[in-house]
matplotlib code that plots the C-alpha trace (Angstrom):
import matplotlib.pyplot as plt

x = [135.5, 135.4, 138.3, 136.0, 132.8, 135.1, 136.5, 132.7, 131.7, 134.7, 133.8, 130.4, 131.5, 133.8, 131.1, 128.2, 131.2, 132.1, 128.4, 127.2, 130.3, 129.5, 126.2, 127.0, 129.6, 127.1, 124.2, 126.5, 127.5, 124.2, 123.4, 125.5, 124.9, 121.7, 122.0, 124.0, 122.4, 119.0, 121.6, 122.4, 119.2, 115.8, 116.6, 117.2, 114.6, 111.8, 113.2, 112.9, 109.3, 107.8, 109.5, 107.9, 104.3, 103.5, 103.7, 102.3, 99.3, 98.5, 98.9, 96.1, 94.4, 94.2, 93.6, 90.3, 89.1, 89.5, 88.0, 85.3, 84.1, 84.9, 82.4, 79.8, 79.8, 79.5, 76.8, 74.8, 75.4, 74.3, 71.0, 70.6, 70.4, 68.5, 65.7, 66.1, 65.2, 62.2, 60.9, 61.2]
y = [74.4, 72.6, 74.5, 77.1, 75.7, 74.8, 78.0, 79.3, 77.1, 77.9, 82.0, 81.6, 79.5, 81.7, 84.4, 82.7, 81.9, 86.1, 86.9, 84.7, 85.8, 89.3, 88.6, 86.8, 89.4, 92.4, 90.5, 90.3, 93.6, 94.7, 92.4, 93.6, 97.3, 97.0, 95.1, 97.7, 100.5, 98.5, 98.3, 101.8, 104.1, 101.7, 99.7, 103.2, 105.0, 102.3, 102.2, 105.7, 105.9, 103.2, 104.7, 108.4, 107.4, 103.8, 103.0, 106.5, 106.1, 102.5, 103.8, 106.5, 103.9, 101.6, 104.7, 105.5, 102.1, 102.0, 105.9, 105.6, 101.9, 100.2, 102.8, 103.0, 98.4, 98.9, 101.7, 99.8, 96.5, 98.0, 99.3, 96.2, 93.7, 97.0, 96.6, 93.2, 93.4, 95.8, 93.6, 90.7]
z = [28.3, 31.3, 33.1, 32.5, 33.7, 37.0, 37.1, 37.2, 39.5, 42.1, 41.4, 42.2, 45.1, 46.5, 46.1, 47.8, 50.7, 50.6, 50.6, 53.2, 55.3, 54.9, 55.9, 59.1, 60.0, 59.2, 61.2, 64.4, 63.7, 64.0, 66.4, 68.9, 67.9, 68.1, 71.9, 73.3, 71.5, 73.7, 77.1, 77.0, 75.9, 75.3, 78.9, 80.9, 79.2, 79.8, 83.1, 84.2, 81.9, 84.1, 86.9, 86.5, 84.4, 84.7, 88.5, 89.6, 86.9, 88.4, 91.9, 90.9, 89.2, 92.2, 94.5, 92.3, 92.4, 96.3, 96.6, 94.1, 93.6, 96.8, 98.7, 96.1, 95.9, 99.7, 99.8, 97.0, 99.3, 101.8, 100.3, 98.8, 102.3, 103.7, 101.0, 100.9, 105.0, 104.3, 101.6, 103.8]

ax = plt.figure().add_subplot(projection="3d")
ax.plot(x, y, z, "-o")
ax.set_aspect("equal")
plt.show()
């Protein structure tokens, strides 16, 4: 009875040992396929996305704010201190 409560103990042992190196050899498997699956296609591919949308859409973005609300703060500054000077 107690070779076979040993005998348990060592198979359960021996499986918790299997298990958890199956696990630690299927997490670094998919560790490192999931890194160089990243390297080769998510790293280019965010790369030549911010290359071709992001930049050119904050260019735009910062080329509105200098067309359309730099001259409109400046003409409404400007009438401001010019109705300020009248009411003065």
């Amino acid at each position: 009875r107690g070779s076979h409560k040993f005998h348990h103990f060592v198979c359960s042992y021996m499986r918790a040992c299997v298990r958890a190196c199956v696990g630690a050899c299927v997490r670094a498997c998919v560790r490192a396929y999931v890194r160089t699956f990243v390297h080769s296609f998510v790293h280019p591919f965010v790369r030549s996305f911010t290359r071709s949308y992001v930049r050119p859409f904050i260019r735009s973005l910062v080329l509105s704010f200098f067309l359309f609300f730099v001259p409109s703060f400046v003409r409404s500054s400007v009438i401001y201190s010019f109705v300020h000077s009248l009411s003065r």
